[in-house]
C-alpha positions in Angstrom: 0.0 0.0 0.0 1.2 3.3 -1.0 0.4 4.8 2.1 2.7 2.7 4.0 5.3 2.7 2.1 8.4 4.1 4.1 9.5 6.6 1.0 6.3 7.7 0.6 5.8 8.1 4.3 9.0 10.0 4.1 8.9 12.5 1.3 5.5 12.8 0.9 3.8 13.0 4.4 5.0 16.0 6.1 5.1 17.9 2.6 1.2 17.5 2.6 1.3 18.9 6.0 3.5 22.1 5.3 1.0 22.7 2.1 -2.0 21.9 3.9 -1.1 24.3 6.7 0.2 26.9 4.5 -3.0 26.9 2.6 -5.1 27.7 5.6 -2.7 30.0 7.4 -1.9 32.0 3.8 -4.5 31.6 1.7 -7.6 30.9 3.2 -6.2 33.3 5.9 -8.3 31.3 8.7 -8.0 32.5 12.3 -8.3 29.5 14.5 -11.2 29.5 17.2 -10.2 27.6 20.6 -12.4 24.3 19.9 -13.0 24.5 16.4 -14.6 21.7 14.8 -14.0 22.4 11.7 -11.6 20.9 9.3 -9.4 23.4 9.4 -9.2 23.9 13.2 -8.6 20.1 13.0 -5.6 20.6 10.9 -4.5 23.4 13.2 -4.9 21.9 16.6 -3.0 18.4 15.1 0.0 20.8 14.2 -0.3 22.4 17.3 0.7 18.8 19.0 3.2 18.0 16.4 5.0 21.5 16.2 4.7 22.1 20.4 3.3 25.3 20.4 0.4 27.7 19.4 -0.4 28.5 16.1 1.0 32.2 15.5 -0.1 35.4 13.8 -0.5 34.5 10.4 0.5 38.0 9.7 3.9 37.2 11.2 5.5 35.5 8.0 8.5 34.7 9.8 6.6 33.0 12.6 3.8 31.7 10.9 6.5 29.2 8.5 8.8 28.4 11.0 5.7 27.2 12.7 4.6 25.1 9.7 8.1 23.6 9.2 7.8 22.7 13.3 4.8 20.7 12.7 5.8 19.4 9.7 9.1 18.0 11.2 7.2 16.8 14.3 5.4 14.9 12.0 8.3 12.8 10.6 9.5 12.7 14.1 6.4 11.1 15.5 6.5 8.9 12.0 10.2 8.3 12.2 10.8 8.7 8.3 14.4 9.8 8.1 14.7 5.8 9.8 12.2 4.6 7.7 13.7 6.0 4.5 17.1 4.7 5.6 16.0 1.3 5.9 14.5 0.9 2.6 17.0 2.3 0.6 19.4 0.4 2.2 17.8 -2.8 1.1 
């Protein structure tokens, strides 16, 4: 299954989360509600676990990608891709 697969898992996965974030934070310009149900707030409180800290001002660039790349590196983290990745390529 593609999904499983530890280069897809590797490349792929926390790419979709820094353009999924970025989407919402840049161009849908959402501002997160404490306890939003929606998909977005989903998205946001999920990167909020993986990147260990509060989603910031939106309008602080700066912030606002370092943020992104937090979660998205908390992601391959919690996945363990880099060892993943090694591991297949090696056999």
């Amino acid at each position: 299954m593609l999904a499983t697969h530890p280069v897809f898992v590797s490349m792929v996965m926390p790419q979709a989360v820094r353009d999924v974030l970025t989407h919402i934070l840049f161009v849908e310009r959402a501002e997160p509600e404490p306890d939003d149900e929606s998909w977005r707030g989903k998205w946001i409180s999920l990167a909020e676990q993986l990147a260990g800290d509060a989603v910031p001002n939106a309008e602080d660039n700066t912030a606002a990608r370092a943020w992104i790349e937090a979660a998205a590196e908390g992601l391959a983290r919690q996945l363990q891709a880099a060892e993943r990745f090694k591991q297949e390529v090696a056999s």
